[in-house]
N, C-alpha and C positions, 0 to 999 in steps of 0.2 A: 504494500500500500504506500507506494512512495511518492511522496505526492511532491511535485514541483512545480517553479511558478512559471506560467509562459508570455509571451509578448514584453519584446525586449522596447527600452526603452527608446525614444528620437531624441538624438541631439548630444550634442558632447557632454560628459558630466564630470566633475570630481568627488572626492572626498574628501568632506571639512570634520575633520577629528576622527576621534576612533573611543568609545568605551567597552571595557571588556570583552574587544575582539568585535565587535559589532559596529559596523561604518554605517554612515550617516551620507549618501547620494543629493548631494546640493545642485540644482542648474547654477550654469554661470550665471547670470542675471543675478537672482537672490543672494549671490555671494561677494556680486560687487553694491548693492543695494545700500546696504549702510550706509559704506564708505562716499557713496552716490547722497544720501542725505546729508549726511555731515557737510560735505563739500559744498554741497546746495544751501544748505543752511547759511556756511559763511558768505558765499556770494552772495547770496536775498540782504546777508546785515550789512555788508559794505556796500551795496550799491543801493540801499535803501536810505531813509534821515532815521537817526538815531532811537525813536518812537516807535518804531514799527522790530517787530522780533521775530524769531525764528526759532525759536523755542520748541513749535509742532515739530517740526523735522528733527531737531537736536532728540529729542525725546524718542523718535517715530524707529530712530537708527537701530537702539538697543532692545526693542519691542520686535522688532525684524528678524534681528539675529538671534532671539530667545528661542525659537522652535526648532531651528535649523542646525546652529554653531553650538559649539562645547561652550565648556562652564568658561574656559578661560577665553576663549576668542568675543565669547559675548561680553565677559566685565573689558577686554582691553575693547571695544566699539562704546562701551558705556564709559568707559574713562578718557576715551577721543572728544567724545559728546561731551562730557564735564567741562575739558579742557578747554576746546571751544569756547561755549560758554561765558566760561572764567574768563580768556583771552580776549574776547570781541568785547565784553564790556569793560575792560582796561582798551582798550583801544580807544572805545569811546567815550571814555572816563566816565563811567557810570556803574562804579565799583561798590557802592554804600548806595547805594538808588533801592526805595524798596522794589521795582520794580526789577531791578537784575536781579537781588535778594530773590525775589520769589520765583523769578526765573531761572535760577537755580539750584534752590528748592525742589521746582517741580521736575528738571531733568535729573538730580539726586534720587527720589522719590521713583522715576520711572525705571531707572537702570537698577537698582533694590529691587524692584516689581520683576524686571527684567531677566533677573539673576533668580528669583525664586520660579518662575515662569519654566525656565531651562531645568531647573533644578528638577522641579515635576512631572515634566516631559523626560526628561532623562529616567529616572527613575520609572517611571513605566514604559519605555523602552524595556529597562533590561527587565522587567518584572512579563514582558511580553514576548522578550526573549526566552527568557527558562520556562514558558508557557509551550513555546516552540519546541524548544530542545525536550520537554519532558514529551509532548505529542508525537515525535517521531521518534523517540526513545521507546515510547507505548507500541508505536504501529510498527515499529520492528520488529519487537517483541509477539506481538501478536501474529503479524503477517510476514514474518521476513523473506528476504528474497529470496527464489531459490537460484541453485549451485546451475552452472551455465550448460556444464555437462552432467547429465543423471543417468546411468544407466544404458550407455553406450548413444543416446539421444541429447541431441542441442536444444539446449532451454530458454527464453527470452521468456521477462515479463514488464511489465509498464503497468503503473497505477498512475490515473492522469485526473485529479482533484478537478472540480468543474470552480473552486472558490481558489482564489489566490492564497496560500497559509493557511490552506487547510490540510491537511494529514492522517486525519483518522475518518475513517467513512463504513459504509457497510459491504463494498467489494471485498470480495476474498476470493484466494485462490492458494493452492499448497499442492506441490510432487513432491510423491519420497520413492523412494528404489524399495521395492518389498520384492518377495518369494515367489511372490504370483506377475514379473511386471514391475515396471513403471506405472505407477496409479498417481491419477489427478484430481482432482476439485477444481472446478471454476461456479462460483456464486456470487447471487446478489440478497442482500437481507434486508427486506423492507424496511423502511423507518430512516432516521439518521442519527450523531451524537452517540452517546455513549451507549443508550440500549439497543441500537446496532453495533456497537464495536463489540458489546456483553457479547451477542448471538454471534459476533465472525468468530469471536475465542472459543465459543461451544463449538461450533461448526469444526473449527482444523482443529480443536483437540480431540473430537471426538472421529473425525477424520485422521489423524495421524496414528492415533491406534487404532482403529478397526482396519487399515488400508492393511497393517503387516498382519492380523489376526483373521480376519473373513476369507475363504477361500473362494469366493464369488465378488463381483462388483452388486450384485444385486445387496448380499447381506453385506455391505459398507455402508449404500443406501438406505437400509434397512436403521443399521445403526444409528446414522445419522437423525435419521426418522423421529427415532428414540431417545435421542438427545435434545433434540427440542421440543420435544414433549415434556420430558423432567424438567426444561429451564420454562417452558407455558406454567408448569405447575407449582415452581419455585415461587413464580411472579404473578403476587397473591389476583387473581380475576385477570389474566393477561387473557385475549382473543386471539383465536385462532388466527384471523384473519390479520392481527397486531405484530406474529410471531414469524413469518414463513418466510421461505428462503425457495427461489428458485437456482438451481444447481443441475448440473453437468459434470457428472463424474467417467472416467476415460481409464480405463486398463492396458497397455501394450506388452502382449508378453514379448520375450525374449525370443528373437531369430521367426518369429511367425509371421512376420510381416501384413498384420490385423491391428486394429485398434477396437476394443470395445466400450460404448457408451451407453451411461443411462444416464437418461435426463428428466429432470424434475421440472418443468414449466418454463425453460433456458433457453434462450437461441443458441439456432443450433447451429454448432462447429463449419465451418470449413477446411477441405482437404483442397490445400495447393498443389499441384503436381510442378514436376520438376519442369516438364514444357511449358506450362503458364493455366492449363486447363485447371479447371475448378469445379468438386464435386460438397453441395451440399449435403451436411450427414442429420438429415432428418428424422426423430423415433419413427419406430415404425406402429408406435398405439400412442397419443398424450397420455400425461402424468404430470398429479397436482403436484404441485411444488411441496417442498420438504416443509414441514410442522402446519399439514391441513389435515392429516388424521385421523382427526372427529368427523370431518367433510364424508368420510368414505376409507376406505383401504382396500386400494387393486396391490396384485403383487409385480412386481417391478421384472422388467424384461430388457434384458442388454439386447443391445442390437452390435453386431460386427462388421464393419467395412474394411476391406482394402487398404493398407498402409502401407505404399511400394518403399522403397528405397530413392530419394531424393526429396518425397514430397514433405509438407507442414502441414499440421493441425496448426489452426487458430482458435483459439476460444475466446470471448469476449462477453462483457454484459452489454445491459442495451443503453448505457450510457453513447455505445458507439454506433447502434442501429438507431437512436432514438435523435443521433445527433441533429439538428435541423439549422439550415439556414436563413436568409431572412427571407424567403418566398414563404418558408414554409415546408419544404422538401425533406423527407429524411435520407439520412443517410445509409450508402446499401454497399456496404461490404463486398456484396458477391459481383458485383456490376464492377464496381472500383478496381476490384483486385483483379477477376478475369484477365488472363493473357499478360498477367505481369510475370517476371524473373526474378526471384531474388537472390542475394549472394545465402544468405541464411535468414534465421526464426528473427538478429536482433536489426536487421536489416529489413525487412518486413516490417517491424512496431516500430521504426523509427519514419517507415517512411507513411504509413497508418499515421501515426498519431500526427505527420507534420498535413497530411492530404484531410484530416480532418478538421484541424483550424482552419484551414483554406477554405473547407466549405461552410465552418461555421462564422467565418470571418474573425476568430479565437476567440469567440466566445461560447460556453456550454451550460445546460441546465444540469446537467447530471455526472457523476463519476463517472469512470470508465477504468476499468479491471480489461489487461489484453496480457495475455498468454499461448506465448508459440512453439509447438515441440516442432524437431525437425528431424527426421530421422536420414543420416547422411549415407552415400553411396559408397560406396566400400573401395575405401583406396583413390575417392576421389581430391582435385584440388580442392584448398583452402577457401577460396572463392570462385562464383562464377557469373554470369552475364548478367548483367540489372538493367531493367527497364526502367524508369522512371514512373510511378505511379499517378500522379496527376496528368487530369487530362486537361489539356487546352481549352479555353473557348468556355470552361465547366464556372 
């Protein structure tokens, strides 16, 4: 579940300080701004008659720099502004005037205000930071990624947050190499916040053991069934329909060259062939989604397709079928992908997830969980022919 931020920024940028490791992205503009008032300031008092002041701007400088600049670059813009100040009413010999008096007073007063302003802002900065760092500490924890290679198969995944800083959500997905196969999970858990993050931790713990103990993909299913039953029953009056999890679980044994799937209410997989063709792996009966139970209970039926050597699975939630642009259109995987090449599984999600901001224009209502196994050719090269996945004119 690794959630990253995307759309890069326009325009040159630097960085004006640094607190515990955490940089602060100023535009130029705002960073000569102060210096721009102060400067402004003194010009308006000399080229004005002595009665007339400047005081807005002297004040306006260190109010500017409070949100943007460190503690200390903001007191030295409040100490430029004092100076000021100080110095144009000695120029204009109106040093004991209650009127310079109170002028500054009030640029004393603002740069004080200025300095506690930064101080607050800083301070939930990093209070916003260890919010960050403990949220992706959680979601790794929970969801970590898996290992590139498993089981003599190539592995790629991508968790792509539809919120900027956001990191934990209700996508899941988990491979582990067991006795029967490489076995997987791809789900989505209704809801969002933390009682879906509860149900993605039911789901892969109850997945990561039953995958090496069930000698079926059906009774992993099965289990999983039963795991969110126990956490509906934990959470005193939870609804069926509050609790359920559509999911896509995937078995590939060893040297068989099959994959078998059961799916619980999931879109459903595609198989990329190595030429570019594209088969979708449809059940072959629907199936409610995982913790609907009380709805009814059919018994669960793997279905087995063709797994040649060169081709990928993809699995995804409908964060990526659901994705829409601004007509209105959704997004269609099997259209998109058709007739494309790709080097492997992390070459595919990278070029997915860039051909879906394109059509969403980078923006999405929903998570998106993408998980690519690749099963390689024997003895083939490292990489091979890539098409480009976006199409023109789209």
């Amino acid at each position: 579940m690794s959630a990253a931020v995307y759309g890069p920024g326009r325009g040159r940028r630097s960085t004006v300080g640094q607190r515990r490791g955490e940089s602060v992205a100023v535009p130029r503009f705002l960073r000569v701004l102060p210096a721009l008032l102060i400067l402004g300031g003194i010009g308006f008092d000399l080229a004005t008659p002595a009665n007339y002041t400047a005081s807005p701007l002297f004040s306006a400088a260190p109010l500017i720099a409070a949100p943007f600049f460190t503690a200390g670059a903001t007191l030295r813009v409040g100490i430029a502004s004092i100076v000021s100040v100080v110095g144009l009413r000695i120029y204009n010999q109106q040093t004991l005037t209650v009127v310079a008096l109170t002028e500054l007073f009030t640029v004393i007063t603002v740069v004080a205000l200025a300095l506690f302003i930064n101080r607050v802002i800083r301070r939930s900065g990093e209070q916003l930071a260890s919010a960050r760092v403990i949220a992706e500490t959680a979601q790794r924890a929970v969801l970590p990624v898996p290992a590139d290679r498993i089981g003599g198969l190539h592995i790629a995944a991508r968790y792509e947050a539809a919120q900027a800083d956001a990191f934990i959500g209700g996508d899941l997905f988990a491979v582990q190499d067991t006795p029967y196969g490489v076995r997987l999970v791809v789900g989505d858990v209704r809801g969002k916040g933390l009682d879906a993050v509860e149900a993605v931790a039911v789901v892969i713990g109850a997945f990561r053991e039953a995958a090496e103990q069930e000698t079926t993909l059906q009774g992993v299913a099965q289990r999983l069934e039963r795991a969110l039953t126990r956490e509906g029953t934990r959470r005193d009056g939870l609804d069926a329909f509050e609790g359920f999890t559509t999911a896509v679980l995937a078995e590939i044994p060893r040297g068989l060259g099959v994959v078998r799937l059961v799916n619980r209410g999931h879109p459903e997989p595609l198989l990329l062939h190595a030429d570019g063709a594209l088969d979708l792996l449809a059940p072959s009966s629907p199936a409610l989604p995982l913790g609907m139970a009380e709805l009814g209970s059919w018994p669960d039926r793997a279905d087995t397709s063709p797994f040649p050597e060169g081709a990928t699975l993809l699995f995804y939630t409908d964060g990526l079928s659901e994705a829409r642009n601004k007509a209105g259109v959704f997004y269609d995987p099997g259209e998109r992908l058709g007739g494309r090449i790709f080097p492997g599984p992390d070459a595919l999600l990278d070029a997915l997830t860039d051909d879906v901001r394109l059509h969403t224009g980078g923006g999405s209502t929903d998570d998106m969980a993408l998980l690519a196994v690749g099963r390689p050719v024997e003895g083939q090269p490292e990489r091979r022919l890539s098409v480009d996945i976006v199409k023109h004119g789209t």
